[in-house]
C-alpha positions as CSV (number, residue, x, y, z in Angstrom):
1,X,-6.2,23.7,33.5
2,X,-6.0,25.1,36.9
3,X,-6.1,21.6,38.6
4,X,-3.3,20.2,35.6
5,X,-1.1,22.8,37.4
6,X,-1.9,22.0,40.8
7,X,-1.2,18.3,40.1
8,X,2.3,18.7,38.4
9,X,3.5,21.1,41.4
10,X,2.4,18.5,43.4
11,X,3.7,15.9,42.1
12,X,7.5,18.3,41.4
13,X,6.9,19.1,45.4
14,X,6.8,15.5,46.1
15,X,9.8,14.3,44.0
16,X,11.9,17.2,46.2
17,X,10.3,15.7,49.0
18,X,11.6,11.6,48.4
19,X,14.7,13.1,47.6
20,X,15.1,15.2,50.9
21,X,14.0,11.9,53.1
22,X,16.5,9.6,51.5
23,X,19.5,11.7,51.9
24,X,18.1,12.7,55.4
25,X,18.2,8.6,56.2
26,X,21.7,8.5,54.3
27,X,22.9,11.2,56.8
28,X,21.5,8.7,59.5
29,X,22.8,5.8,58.1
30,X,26.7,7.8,57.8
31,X,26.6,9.4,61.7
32,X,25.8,5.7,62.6
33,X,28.4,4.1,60.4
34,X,30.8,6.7,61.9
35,X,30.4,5.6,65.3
36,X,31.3,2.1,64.8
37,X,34.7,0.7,65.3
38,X,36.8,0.8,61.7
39,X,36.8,-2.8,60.3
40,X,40.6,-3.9,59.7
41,X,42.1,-4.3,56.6
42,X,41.9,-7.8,55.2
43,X,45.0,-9.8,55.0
44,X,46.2,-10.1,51.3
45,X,48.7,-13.2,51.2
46,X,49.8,-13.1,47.9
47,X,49.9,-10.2,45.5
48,X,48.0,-9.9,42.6
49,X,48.6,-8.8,39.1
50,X,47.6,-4.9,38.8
51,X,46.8,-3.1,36.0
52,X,47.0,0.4,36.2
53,X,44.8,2.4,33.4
54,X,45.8,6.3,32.7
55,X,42.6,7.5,30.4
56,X,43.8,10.4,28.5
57,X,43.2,12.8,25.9
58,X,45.2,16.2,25.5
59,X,46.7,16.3,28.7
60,X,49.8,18.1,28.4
61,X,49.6,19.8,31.9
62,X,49.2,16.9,34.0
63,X,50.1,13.7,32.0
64,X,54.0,13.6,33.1
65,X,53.2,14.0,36.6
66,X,50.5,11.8,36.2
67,X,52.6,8.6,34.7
68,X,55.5,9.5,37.5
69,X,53.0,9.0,40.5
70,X,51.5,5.6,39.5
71,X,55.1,4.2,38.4
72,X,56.3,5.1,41.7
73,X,53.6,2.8,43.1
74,X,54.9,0.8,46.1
75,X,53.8,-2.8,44.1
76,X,56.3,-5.2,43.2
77,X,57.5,-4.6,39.4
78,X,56.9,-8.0,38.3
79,X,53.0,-7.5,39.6
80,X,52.2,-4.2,38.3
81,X,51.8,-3.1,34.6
82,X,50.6,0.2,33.7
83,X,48.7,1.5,30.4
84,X,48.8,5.4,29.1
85,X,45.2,5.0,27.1
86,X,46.4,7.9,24.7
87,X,43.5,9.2,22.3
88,X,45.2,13.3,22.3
89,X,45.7,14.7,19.5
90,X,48.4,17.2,20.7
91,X,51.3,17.4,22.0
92,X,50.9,15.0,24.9
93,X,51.1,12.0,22.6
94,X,55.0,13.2,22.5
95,X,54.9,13.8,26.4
96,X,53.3,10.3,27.2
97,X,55.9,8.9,24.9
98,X,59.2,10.1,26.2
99,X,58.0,9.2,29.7
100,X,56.6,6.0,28.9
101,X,60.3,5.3,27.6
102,X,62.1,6.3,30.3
103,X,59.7,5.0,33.0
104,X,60.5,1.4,31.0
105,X,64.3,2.1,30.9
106,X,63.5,2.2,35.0
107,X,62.5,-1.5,35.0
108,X,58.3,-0.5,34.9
109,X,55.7,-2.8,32.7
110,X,54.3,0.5,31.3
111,X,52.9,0.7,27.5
112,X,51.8,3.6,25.8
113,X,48.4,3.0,23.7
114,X,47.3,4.4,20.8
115,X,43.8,4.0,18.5
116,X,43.2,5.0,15.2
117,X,40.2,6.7,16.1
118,X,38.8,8.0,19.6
119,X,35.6,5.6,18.7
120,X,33.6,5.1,22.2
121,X,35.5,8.7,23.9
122,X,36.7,7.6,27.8
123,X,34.4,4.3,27.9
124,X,36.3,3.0,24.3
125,X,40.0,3.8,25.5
126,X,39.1,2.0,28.8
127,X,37.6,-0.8,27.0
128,X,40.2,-0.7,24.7
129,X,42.8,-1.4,27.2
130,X,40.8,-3.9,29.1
131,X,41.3,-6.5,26.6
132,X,44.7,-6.1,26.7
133,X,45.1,-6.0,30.4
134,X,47.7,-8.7,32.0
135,X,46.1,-8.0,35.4
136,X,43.4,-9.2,37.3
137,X,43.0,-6.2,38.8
138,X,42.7,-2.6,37.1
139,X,43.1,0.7,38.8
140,X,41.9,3.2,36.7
141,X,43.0,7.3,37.3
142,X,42.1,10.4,35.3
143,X,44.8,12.6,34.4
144,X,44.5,15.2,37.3
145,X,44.7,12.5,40.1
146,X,47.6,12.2,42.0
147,X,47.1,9.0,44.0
148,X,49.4,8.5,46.9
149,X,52.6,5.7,46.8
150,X,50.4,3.1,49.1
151,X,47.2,3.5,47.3
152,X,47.5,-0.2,45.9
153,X,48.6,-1.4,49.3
154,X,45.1,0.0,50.7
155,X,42.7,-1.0,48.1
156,X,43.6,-4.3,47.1
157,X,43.5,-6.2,50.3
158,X,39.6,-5.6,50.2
159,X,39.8,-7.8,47.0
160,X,40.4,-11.1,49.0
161,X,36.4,-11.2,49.5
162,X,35.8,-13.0,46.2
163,X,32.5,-11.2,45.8
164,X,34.4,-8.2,45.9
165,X,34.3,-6.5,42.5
166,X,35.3,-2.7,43.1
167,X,36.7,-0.8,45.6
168,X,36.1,3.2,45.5
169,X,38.2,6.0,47.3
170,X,36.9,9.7,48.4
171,X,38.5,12.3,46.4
172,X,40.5,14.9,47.6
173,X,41.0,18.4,46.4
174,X,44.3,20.3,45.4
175,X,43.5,23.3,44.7
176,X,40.3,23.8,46.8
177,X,42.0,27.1,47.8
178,X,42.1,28.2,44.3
179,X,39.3,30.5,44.7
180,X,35.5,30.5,45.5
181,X,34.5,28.7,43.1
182,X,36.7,25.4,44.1
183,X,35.9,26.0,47.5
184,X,32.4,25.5,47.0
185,X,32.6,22.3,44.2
186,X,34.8,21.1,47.4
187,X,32.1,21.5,50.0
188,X,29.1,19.7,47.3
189,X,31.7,16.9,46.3
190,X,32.5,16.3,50.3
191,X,28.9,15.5,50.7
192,X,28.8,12.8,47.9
193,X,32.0,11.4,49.5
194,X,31.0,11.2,53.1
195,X,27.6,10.8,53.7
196,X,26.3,9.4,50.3
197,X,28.5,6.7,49.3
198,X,29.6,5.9,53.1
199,X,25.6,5.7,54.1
200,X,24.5,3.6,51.0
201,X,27.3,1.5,51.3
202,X,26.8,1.0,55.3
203,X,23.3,0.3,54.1
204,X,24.1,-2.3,51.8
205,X,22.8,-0.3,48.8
206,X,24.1,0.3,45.3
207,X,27.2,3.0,45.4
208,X,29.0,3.8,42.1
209,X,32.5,3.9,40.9
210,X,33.3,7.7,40.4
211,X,35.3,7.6,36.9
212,X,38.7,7.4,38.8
213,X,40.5,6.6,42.0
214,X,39.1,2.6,41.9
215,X,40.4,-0.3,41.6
216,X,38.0,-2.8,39.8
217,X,38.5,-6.9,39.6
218,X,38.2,-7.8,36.0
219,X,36.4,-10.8,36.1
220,X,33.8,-8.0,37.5
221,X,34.1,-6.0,34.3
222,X,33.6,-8.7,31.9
223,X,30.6,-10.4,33.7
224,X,28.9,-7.3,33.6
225,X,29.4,-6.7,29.9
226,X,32.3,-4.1,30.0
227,X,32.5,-0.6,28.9
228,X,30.2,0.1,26.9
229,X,29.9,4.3,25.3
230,X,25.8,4.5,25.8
231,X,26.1,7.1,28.3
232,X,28.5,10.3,28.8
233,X,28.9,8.8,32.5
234,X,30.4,5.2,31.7
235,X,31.8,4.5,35.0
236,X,28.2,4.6,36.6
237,X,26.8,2.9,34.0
238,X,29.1,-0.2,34.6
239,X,28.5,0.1,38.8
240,X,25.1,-0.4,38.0
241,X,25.1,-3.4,35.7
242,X,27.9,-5.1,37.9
243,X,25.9,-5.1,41.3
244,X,23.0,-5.9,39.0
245,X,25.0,-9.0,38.4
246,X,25.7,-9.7,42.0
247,X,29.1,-7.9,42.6
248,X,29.7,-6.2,45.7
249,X,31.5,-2.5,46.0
250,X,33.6,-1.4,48.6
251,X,34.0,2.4,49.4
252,X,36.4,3.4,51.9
253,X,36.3,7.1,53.2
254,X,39.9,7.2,54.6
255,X,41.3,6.6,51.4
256,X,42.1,9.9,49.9
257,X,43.4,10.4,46.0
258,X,43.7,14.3,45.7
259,X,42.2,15.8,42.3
260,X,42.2,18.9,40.9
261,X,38.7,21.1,40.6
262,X,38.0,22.4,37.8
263,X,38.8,26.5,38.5
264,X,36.9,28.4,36.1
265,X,32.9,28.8,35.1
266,X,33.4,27.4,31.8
267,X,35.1,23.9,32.8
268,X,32.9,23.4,35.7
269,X,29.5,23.7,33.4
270,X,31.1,21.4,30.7
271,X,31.6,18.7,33.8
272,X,27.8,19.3,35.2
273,X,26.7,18.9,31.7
274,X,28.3,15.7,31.3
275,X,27.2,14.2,34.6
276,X,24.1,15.5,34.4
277,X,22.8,14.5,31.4
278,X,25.1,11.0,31.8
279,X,22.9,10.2,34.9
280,X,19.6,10.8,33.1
281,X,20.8,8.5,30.5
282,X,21.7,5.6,33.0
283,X,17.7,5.9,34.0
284,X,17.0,5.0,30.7
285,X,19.4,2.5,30.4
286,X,19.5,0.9,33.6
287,X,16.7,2.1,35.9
288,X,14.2,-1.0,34.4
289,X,16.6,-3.3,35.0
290,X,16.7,-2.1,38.8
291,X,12.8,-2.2,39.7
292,X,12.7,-5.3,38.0
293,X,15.1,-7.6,39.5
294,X,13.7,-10.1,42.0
295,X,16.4,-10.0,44.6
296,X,16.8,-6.7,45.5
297,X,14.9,-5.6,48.6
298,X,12.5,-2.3,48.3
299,X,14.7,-0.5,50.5
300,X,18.0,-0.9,47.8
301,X,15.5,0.0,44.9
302,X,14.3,2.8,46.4
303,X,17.6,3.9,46.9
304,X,18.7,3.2,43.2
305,X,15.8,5.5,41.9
306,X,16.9,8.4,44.2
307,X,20.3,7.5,42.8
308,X,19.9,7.7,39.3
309,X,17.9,10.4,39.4
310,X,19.8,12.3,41.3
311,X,20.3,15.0,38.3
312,X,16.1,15.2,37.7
313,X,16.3,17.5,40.8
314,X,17.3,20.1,38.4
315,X,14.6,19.8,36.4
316,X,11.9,19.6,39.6
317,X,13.2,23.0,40.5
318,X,13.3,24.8,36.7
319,X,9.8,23.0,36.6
320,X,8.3,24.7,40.5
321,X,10.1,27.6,39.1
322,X,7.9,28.3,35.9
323,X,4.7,27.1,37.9
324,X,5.2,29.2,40.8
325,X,3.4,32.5,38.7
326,X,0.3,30.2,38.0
327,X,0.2,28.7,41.5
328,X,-0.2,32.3,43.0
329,X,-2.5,33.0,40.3
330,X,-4.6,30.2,41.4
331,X,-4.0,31.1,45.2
332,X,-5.3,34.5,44.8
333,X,-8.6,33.1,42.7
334,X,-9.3,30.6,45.1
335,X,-8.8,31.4,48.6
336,X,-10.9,28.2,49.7
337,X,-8.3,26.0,48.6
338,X,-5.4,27.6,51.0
339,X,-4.7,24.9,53.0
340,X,-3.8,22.8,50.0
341,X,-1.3,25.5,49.1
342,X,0.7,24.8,52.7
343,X,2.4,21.7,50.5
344,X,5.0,24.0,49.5
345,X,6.0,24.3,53.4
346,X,7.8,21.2,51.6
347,X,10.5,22.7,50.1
348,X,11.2,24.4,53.6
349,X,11.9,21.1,54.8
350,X,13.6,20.0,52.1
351,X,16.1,22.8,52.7
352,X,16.4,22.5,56.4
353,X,17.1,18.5,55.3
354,X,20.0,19.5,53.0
355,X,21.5,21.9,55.7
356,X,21.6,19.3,58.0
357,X,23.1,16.6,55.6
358,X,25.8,19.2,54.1
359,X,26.8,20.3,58.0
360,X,27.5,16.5,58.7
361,X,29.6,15.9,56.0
362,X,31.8,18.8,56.5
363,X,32.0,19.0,60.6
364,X,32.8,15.3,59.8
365,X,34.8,14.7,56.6
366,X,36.8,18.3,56.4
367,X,36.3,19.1,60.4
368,X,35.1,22.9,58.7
369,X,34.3,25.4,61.2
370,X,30.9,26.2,61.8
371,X,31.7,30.1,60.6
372,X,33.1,28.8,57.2
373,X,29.7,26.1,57.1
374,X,27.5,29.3,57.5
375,X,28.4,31.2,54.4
376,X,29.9,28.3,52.6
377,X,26.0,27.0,52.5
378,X,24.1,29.7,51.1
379,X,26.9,30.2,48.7
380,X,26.6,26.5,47.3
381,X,22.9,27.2,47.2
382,X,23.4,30.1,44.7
383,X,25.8,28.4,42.6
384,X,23.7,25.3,42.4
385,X,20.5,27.4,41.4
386,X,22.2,29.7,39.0
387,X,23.3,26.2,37.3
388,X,20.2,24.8,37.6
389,X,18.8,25.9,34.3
390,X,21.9,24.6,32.7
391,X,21.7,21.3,34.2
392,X,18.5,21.1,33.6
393,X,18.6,21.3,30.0
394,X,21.2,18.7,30.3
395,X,19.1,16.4,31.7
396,X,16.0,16.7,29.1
397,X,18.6,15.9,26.8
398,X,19.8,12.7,28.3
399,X,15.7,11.4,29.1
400,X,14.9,12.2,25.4
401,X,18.3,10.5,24.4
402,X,19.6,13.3,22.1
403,X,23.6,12.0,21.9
404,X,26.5,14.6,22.3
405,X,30.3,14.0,22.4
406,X,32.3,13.8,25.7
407,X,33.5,17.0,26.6
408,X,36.2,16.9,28.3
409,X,37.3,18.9,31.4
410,X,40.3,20.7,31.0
411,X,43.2,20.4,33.4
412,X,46.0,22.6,34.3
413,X,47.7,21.3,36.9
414,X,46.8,23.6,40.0
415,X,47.3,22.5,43.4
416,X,46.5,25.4,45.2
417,X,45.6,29.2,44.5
418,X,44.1,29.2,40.7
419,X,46.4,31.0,39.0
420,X,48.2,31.1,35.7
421,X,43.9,30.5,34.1
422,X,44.1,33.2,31.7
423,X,45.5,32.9,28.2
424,X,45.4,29.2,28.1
425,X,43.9,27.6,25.1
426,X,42.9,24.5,27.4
């Protein structure tokens, strides 16, 4: 029994381990990206057809701001069309309505979509409008994004590489003022968006569409059998079977669409639980298809298992968590086998790797000051261990593929101190 234990925390210690030296050579990969020249924007000489997708379901904070940003698009009208994917059940469906009609009394292409039933959640609306899509491009932005005038003027151009089949911005924050616990989903999310998707990207390696604030080429879509509702995160789901296809992504840092954080405990667990257990069920789903495919190299594989399992942390560390009273146990009863036990220096390093891959993405995607970094990062920490259980659990669920309905996170509209919380039924 004693060695069954030994071997498991082993094995948990060396998962922690991979995980720590691949985003240690993704922070190498990023500083080096960094310090090459930026490579222009492509020349676009004729504008395509866009389609612009607004998923959304009971929005009635943020859906009239929402369809007023992307219809002020700087985009020719006769190029751009733009589709309110309505599945509420509230009063946004009257919201969406009136400012679809007046938005189409302004001279947009803008249609506002209804089902019968919300079959499929995000993944079926999308889908859903997809086949009704007059462009050969689609733009696709949640319901709290608030994408700048020239987004389409920035993204596009990178679709003149045929092989091109998504292009992916960094998200920005608007309310990460709101209060600590913004602030700190701000400095976790920073990480992804600098030094993760910059560094596999730079590296050649698969990145994946983030849900919104992309722009994806529809041939792309089709060719890598569309949306499909098998896992709670769709969007990374599809970026897998697309590059597993041969489509390349594009991810450009210094594109910014601001979003709002979720700004309560509640909302923010109901988001980890769907990504979470989303990403465990896109290893089941597409992590086969990954080691066995002949033409990616080791490196990109290697990458892709990291990747995809980037949630099974959470389970490693629940799992060294419950082992750590036996391990003692077994420490104190067999003092001959202490050098064995200096494995755990592991987790040391793996924490000294983190704080040096967090400190590069925020001295270089947020320029944050050293004295913010140095309580910010402890902080994170605690709120990523006190989740931990939470998102473990999520996770067990999506490897032993127990199915759940898509949970939505609630929006309110905050763009900067998180006010105005209380009392809301959202």
């Amino acid at each position: 029994m004693g060695i069954a234990v030994l071997v498991v925390y082993g094995l948990l210690l060396g998962f922690i381990l991979l995980f720590s030296l691949g985003q240690l050579h993704l922070t190498v990969a990023y500083l080096r990206q960094k310090g090459r020249p930026a490579e222009p924007e492509p020349p676009l000489p004729v504008l395509p057809w866009v389609t612009v997708q607004l998923p959304v379901f009971n929005e009635r904070h943020v859906v009239e701001r929402l369809i007023d940003r992307v219809c002020a698009f700087d985009w020719p009208l006769d190029r751009l069309e733009v589709q309110v994917l309505d599945d509420s059940d509230d009063e946004t469906v009257d919201l969406a309505a009136a400012r679809c009609a007046l938005w189409r009394e302004r001279g947009v292409d803008i249609v506002h979509l209804r089902r019968g039933e919300r079959t499929g959640y995000k993944a079926g609306a999308l889908a859903f409008g997809t086949a009704r899509a007059k462009g050969e491009l689609i733009a696709i932005f949640d319901a709290d994004f608030l994408p700048d005038a020239d987004f389409l003027r920035r993204t596009v151009p990178w679709f003149a590489d045929p092989g091109i089949g998504m292009v992916q911005t960094r998200w920005g924050h608007l309310n990460r003022e709101g209060n600590l616990l913004t602030r700190l989903q701000a400095f976790g999310l920073d990480a992804h968006f600098s030094v993760e998707q910059v560094g596999r990207n730079a590296l050649g390696h698969f990145i994946n569409f983030n849900g919104t604030g992309g722009v994806w080429r529809k041939r792309c879509i089709a060719e890598a059998g569309g949306w499909r509702p098998d896992s709670l995160t769709e969007d990374l789901d599809l970026s897998y079977r697309a590059q597993l296809a041969g489509w390349r992504f594009r991810y450009l840092e210094h594109v910014v669409c601001p979003a709002e954080l979720p700004a309560e405990m509640n909302a923010l667990k109901a988001q980890q639980r769907r990504w979470n257990k989303g990403a465990a069920e896109c290893v089941r789903l597409d992590l086969g298809s990954v080691l066995r495919h002949p033409r990616l190299s080791l490196g990109t594989k290697v990458h892709a298992v990291l990747h995809l399992m980037n949630s099974t942390v959470f389970l490693a560390v629940i799992g060294l968590v419950l082992l750590s009273g036996p391990v003692l146990w077994l420490k104190h009863r067999h003092p001959e086998l202490q050098a064995l036990f200096q494995a755990a220096m592991v987790f040391t390093f793996s924490l000294l790797v983190l704080a040096v891959y967090y400190a590069v993405a925020q001295r270089n995607s947020t320029r944050m000051p050293w004295r913010t970094f140095v309580w910010q990062f402890p902080l994170f920490l605690a709120l990523s261990m006190g989740l931990s259980l939470h998102n473990a659990l999520a996770v067990a669920e999506g490897y032993l593929g127990i199915r759940s309905g898509f949970v939505r996170t609630p929006k309110l509209g905050l763009v900067g101190k998180a006010d105005g919380l209380h009392g809301d039924r959202y």
